[in-house]
C-alpha positions in Angstrom: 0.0 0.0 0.0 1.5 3.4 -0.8 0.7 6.4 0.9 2.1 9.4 0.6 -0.3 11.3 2.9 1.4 9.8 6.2 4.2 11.6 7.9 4.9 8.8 10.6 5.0 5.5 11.2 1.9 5.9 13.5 0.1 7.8 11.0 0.3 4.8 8.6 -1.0 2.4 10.6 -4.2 4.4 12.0 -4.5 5.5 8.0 -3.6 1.7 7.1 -6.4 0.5 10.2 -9.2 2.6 8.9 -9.1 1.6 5.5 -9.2 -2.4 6.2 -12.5 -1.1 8.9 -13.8 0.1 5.7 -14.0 4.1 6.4 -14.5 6.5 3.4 -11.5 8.9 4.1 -13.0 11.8 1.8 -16.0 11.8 4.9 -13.7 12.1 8.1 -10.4 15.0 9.0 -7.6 12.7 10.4 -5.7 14.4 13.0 -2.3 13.1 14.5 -0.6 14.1 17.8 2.3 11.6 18.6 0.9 8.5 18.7 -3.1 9.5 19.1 -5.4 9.8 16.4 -8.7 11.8 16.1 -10.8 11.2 13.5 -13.4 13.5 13.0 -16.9 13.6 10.8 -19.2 16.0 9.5 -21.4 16.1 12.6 -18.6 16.7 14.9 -18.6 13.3 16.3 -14.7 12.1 16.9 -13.2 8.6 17.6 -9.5 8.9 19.5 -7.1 5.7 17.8 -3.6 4.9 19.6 -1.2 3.2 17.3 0.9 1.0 20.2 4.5 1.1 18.7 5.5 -2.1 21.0 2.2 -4.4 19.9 2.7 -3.0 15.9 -1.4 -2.3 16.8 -4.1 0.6 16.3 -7.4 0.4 19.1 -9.7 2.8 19.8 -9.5 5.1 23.4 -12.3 4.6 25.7 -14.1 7.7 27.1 
């Protein structure tokens, strides 16, 4: 997969985690601070990610 968007290894892998969920990038602004993720829709409604650098792994944050 090339991307050419992502800055960081993190980046890549919440970018590379929402595509194989299935999420329409053109609907959402992706945000990056360090190792969080917020993804962010139309309405306003957001959804934190973590990328865990020691697991090679993306989750979501609770709360």
């Amino acid at each position: 997969m090339s991307d050419r968007q992502s800055k960081t290894i993190a980046e890549y892998a919440v970018r590379r985690w929402l595509m194989n969920q299935g999420f329409v990038m053109e609907y959402f602004t992706l945000t990056m601070d360090g190792n969080k993720a917020t993804l962010k829709d139309r309405n306003g409604d957001t959804l934190t990610l973590v990328y865990d650098s020691h697991t090679k792994s993306v989750y979501e944050q609770e709360g």
